[in-house]
ROBAVO-526045 format. One record per residue (C-alpha): residue in three letters; x, y negated, z. Coordinates in steps of 0.2 Angstrom, whole numbers, padded with zeros to 4 digits, always signed. Layout:
N
alaXYZ ...
//
This chain:
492
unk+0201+0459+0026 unk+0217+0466+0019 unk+0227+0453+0010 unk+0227+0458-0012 unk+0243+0467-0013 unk+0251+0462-0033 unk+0259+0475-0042 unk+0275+0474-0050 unk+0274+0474-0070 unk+0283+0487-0079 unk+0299+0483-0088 unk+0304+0495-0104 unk+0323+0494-0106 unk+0331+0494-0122 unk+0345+0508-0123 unk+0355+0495-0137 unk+0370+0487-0127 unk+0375+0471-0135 unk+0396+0472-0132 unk+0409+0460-0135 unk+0422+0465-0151 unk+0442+0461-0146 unk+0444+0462-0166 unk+0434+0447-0168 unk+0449+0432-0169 unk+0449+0416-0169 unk+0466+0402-0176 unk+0468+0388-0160 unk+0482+0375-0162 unk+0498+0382-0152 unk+0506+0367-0146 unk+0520+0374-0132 unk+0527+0360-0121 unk+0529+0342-0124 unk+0534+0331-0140 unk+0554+0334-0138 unk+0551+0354-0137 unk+0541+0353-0152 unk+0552+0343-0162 unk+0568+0355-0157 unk+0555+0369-0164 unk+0552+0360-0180 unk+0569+0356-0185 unk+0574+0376-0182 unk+0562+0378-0195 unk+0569+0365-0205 unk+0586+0372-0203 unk+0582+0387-0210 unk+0585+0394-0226 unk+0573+0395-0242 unk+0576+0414-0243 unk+0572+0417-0226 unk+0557+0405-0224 unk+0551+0417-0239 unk+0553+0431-0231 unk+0545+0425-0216 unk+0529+0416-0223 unk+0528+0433-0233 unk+0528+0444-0220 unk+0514+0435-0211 unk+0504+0433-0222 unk+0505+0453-0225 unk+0500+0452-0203 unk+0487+0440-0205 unk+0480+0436-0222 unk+0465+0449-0219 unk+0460+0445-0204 unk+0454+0427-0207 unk+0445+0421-0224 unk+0457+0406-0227 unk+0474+0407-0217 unk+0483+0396-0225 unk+0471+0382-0224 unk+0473+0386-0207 unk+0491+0381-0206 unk+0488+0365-0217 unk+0475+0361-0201 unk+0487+0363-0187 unk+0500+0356-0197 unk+0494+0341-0197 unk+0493+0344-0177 unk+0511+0340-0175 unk+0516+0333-0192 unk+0520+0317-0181 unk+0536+0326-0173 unk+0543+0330-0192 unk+0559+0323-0192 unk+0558+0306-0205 unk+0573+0314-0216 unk+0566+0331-0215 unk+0562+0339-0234 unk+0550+0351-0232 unk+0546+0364-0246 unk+0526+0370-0246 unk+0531+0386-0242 unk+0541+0378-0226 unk+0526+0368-0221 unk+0514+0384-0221 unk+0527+0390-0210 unk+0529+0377-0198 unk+0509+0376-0198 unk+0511+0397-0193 unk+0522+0395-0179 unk+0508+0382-0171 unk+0495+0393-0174 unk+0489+0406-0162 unk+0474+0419-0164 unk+0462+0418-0147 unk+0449+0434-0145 unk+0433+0427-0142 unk+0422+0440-0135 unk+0437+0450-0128 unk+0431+0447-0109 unk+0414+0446-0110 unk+0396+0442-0120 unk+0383+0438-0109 unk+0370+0427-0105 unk+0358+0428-0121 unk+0343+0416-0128 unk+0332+0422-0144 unk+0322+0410-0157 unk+0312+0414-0171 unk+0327+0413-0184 unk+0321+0399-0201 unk+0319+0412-0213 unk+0305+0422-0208 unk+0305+0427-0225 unk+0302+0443-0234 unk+0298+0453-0220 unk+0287+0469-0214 unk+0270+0466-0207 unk+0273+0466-0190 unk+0292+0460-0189 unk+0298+0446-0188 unk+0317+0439-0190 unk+0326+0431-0173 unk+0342+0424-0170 unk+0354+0427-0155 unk+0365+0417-0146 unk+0377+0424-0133 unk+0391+0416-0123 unk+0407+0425-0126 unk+0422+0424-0115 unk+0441+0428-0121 unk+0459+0422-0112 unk+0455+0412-0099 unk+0440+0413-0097 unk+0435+0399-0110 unk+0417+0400-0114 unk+0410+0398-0133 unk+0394+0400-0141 unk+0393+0415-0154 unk+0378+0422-0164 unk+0369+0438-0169 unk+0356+0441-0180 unk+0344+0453-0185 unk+0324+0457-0187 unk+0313+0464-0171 unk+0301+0478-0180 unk+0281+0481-0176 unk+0286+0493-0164 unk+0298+0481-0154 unk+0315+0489-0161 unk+0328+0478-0164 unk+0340+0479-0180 unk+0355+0471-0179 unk+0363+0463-0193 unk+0379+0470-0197 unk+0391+0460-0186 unk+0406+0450-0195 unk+0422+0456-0194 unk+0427+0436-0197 unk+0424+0423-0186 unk+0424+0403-0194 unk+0427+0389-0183 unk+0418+0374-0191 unk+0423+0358-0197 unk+0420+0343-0183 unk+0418+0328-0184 unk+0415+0314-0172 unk+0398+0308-0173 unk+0400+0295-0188 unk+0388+0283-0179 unk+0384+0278-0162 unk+0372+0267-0153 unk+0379+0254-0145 unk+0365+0251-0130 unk+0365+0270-0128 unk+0385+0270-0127 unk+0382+0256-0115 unk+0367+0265-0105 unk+0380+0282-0105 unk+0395+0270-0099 unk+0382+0261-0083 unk+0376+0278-0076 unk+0397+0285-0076 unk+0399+0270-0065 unk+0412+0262-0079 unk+0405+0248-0086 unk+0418+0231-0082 unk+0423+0219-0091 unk+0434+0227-0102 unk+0419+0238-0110 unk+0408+0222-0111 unk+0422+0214-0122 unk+0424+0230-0134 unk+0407+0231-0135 unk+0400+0212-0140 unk+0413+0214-0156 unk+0404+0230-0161 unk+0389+0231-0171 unk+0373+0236-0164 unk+0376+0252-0173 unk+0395+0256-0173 unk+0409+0272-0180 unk+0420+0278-0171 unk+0435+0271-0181 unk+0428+0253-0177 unk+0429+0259-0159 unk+0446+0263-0161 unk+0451+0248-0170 unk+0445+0238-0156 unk+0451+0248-0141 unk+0467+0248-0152 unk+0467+0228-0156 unk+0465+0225-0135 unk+0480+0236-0132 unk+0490+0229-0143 unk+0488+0211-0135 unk+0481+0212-0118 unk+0469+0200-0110 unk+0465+0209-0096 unk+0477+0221-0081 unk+0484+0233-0092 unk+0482+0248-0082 unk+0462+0243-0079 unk+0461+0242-0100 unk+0470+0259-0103 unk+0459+0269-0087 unk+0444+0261-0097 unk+0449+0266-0115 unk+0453+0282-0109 unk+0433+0285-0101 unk+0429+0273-0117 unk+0437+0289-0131 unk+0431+0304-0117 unk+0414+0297-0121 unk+0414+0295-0139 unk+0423+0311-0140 unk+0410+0321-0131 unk+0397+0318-0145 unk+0403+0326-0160 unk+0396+0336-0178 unk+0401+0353-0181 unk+0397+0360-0202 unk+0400+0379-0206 unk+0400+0388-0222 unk+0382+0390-0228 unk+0387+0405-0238 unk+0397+0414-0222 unk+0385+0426-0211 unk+0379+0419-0193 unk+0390+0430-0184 unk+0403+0422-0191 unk+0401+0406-0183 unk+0406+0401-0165 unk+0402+0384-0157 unk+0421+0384-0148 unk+0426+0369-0135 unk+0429+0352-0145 unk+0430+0340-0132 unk+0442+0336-0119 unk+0426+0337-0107 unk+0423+0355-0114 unk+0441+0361-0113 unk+0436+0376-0102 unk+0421+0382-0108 unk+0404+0378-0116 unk+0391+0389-0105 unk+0375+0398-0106 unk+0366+0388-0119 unk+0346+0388-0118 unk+0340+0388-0137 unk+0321+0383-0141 unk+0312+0383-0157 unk+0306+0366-0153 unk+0290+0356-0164 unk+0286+0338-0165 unk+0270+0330-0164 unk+0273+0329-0184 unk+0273+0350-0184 unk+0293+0348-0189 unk+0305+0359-0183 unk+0320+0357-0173 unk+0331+0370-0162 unk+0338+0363-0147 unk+0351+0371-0133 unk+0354+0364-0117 unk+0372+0370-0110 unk+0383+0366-0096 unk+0403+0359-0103 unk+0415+0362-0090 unk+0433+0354-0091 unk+0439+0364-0076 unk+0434+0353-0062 unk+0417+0345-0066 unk+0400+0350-0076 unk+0392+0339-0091 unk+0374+0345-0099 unk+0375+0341-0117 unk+0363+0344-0129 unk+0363+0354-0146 unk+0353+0350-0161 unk+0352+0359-0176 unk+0338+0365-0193 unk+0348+0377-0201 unk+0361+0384-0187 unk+0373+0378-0201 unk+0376+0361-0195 unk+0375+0357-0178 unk+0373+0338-0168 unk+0380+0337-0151 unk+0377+0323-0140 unk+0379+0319-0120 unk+0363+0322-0109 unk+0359+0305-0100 unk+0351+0298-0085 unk+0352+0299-0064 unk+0342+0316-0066 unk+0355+0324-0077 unk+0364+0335-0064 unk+0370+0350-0060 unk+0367+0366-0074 unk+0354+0375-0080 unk+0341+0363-0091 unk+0326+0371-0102 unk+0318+0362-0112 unk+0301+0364-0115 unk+0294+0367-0133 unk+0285+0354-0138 unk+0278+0337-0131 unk+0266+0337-0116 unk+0255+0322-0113 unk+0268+0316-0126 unk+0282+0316-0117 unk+0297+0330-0118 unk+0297+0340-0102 unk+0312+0350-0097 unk+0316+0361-0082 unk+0333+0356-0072 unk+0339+0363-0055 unk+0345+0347-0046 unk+0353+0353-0032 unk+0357+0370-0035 unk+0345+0376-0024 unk+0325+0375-0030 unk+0317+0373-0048 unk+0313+0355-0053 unk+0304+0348-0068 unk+0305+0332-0078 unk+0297+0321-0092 unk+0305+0307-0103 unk+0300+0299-0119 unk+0319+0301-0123 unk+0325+0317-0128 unk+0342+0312-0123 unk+0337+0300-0105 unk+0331+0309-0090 unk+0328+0298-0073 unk+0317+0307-0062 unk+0314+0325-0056 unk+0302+0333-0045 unk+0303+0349-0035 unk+0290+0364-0041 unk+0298+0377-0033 unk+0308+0382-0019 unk+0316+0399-0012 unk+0301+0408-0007 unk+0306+0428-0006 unk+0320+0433+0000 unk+0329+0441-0017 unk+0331+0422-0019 unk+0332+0412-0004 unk+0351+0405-0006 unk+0344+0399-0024 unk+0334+0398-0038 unk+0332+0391-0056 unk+0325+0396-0071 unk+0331+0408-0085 unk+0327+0398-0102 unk+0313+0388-0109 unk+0295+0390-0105 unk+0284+0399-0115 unk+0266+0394-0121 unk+0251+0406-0118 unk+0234+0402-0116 unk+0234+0405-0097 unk+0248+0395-0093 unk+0267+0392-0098 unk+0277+0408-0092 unk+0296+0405-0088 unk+0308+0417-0082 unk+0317+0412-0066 unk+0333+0418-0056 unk+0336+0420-0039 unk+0349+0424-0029 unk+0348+0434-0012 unk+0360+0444-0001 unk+0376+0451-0008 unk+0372+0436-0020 unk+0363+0447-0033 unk+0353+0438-0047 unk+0337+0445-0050 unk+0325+0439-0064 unk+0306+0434-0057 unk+0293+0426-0067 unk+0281+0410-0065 unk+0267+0403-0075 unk+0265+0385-0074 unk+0248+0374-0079 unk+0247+0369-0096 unk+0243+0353-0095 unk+0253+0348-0078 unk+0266+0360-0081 unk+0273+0351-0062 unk+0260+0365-0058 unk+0262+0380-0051 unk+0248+0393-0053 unk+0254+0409-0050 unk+0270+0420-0048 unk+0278+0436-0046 unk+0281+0440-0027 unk+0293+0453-0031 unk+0308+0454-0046 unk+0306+0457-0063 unk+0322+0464-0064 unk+0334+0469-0055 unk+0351+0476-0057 unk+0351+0491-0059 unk+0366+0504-0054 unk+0372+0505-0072 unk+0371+0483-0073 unk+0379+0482-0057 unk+0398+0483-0063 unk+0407+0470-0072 unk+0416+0453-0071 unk+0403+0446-0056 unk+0395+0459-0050 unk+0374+0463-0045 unk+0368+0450-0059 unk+0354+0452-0072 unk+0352+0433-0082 unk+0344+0428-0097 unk+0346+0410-0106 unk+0327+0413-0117 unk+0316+0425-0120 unk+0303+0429-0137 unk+0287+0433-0137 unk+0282+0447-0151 unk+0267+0460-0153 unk+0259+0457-0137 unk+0277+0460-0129 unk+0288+0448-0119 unk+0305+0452-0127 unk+0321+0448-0114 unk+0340+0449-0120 unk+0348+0449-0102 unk+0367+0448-0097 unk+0374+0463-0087 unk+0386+0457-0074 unk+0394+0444-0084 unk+0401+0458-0097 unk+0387+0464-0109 unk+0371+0462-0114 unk+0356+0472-0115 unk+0336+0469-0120 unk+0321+0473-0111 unk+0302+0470-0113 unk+0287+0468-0103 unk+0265+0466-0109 unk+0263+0449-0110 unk+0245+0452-0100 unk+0252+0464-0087 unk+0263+0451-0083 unk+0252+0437-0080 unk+0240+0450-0070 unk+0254+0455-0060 unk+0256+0437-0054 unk+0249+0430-0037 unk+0239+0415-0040 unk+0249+0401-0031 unk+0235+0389-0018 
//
């Protein structure tokens, strides 16, 4: 008897493109060379006279003044970068300190490379809608100069009919205000410190003088009290205050303006471990046993040689907690976590080894141990890899996730799984063939042959899919939620 041959499920392409905007600037600190160059700079400013530090500080604020919300707040900000290098005898007008602030500012374009890589949640407010719609939010990595990753956001409402309405996108673009998590966990900081392999006797004797919940200015003032009179080899104390700070720096608080649109804000590297990038972040609507509400994203920071999952929380997309992922099992990129509790533990997806799909439980959101293979390369549109593409989503057949897998040529195709509800380490059924694939109008961009989403809705019946395009732009498809499953081939 002939073997069941499963058909492929048809995939509706949206025409809407989702493109990056180069008019869409950022302010960075410009900081050229080391402390001697900008001193030198300073003191030309200095030198200069009241007349023409007018007419300069006039002239850009007649370039600049329209194309961010509060510029001169901004050269207050990265005045206070370098106002260390003033010299001590230096009288400094306002108007010369707004200049001084200009000259160590810089604009950076955001999106000017690329916007890729989308997830979609249900946004907080679904408020004041037509029956049938329903309002989402987007998020979407952007790449500028550099190739420096951030997170920005869209937003919009997804009609009865599956259309999608975008928001009117910002011309502004807000970096928030951070702040260093206010307070830390001493065991956790000591759990984080034994898995990097760094915990010695310098950290013991920081850490027995900190209270079992500590700020980071009390960190500081012990780190800086040890410093100041030594007890232990010097270079052995600074090598550990340095991973001691990289630590505490790496969890951080980011507040934007409640009143400013959410394509205004952008999740920009903060910390040292981020400095090149903050990439593909996985948001899920996520509820708790107590039917609360809590988005989450998963996303790969990369400092130009090595990776770090970290974990974003947030209520509102207003304020947002970052914090280090933990544990032997946190490795490599791509974590999704699941939506809620199972068996009541939280359950996430991870690729270990860059090669097959692996799930994992923890009753720490934050502490991950132990993984275990589901999947492995099957077909062979994925044999060099696969993962998945975002958080699983709850039907009453099974959870569905979208994967990725990589075959020859190294293109990225998007297939589909359903996992058992219960033991969600179950496989029960999957697509044989892709979901999509790239098609001759998605093959050309930054890398080339690649289709890739970070999280996907479901709406009317629908599986909706923002997907990145080669690493350059975005676009959405959808697919029957039912034809999908039936499409599947039940796995023994």
């Amino acid at each position: 008897m002939a073997e069941k041959k499963y058909l492929t499920p048809k995939v509706k392409r949206k025409k809407k493109k989702i493109w990056g905007d180069a008019s869409r600037v950022i302010t960075r600190p410009y900081i050229p060379g080391g402390a001697n160059r900008i001193t030198k700079i300073i003191q030309r400013i200095a030198d200069l006279p009241d007349t023409t530090v007018e007419d300069l500080l006039a002239q850009i604020m007649l370039d600049f003044s329209e194309r961010h919300k509060d510029i001169r707040r901004v050269f207050e900000r990265n005045l206070n970068e370098v106002r260390g290098h003033v010299p001590r005898d230096a009288v400094l007008s306002e108007t010369k300190k707004a200049l001084i602030g200009a000259y160590f500012t810089m604009e950076y374009s955001i999106e000017s490379a690329a916007l890729f890589n989308p997830s979609i949640v249900l946004h907080p407010d679904q408020g004041d809608l037509d029956e049938g719609s329903l309002r989402f939010i987007m998020s979407l990595r952007a790449i500028g100069e550099g190739h420096v990753s951030s997170i920005v956001f869209r937003s919009g409402v997804l009609d009865r009919h599956n259309t999608f309405i975008f928001d009117p996108t910002s011309d502004y673009v807000e970096r928030p205000d951070v702040r260093l998590n206010p307070v830390y966990d001493r065991y956790l900081f000591q759990l984080k410190l034994n898995e990097m392999e760094a915990c010695n006797e310098v950290t013991a004797h920081i850490l027995d003088q900190l209270r079992e919940d500590f700020t980071y200015s009390e960190l500081k003032e012990k780190i800086g009290a040890l410093r100041a009179r030594p007890i232990f080899f010097e270079a052995r104390q600074n090598q550990t205050f340095e991973i001691m700070h990289w630590l505490a720096n790496s969890n951080y608080e980011v507040d934007f303006h409640p009143d400013h649109k959410i394509s205004e804000r952008v999740i920009f590297p903060v910390s040292e471990n981020e400095s090149s990038g903050i990439e593909d972040a996985r948001f899920v609507q996520f509820f708790d046993d107590n039917g609360e509400v809590t988005y989450y994203a998963t996303y790969t920071a990369y400092n130009g040689f090595t990776i770090l999952p970290q974990l974003i929380e947030t209520k509102d997309f207003i304020k947002f907690k970052v914090t280090t992922l933990n544990g032997k099992a946190v490795k490599n990129k791509g974590m999704a976590l699941f939506p809620r509790k199972i068996d009541g533990s939280y359950a996430m997806l991870s690729r270990q080894d860059g090669e097959n799909n692996h799930i994992m439980f923890s009753d720490n959101i934050h502490f991950w141990q132990e993984s275990q293979i589901i999947q492995v390369p099957e077909f062979p549109w994925e044999f060099i890899q696969i993962g998945n593409c975002g958080s699983p989503l709850e039907t009453d057949k099974g959870w569905i996730v979208l994967t990725h897998g990589v075959g020859p040529m190294r293109q990225y195709c998007i297939g589909a799984m359903l996992l058992d509800l219960e033991n969600p380490a179950k496989v029960i059924a999957r697509l044989d063939e892709p979901l999509l694939a790239p098609r001759e109008e998605e093959r050309e961009g930054y890398v080339p042959n690649v289709v890739y989403t970070c999280g996907a809705i479901f709406h009317n019946s629908a599986l909706v899919i923002p997907y990145g395009m080669s690493d350059i732009t975005s676009g959405i498809a959808t697919v029957e939620v039912r034809e999908l499953i039936n499409c599947m081939r039940p796995v023994a």
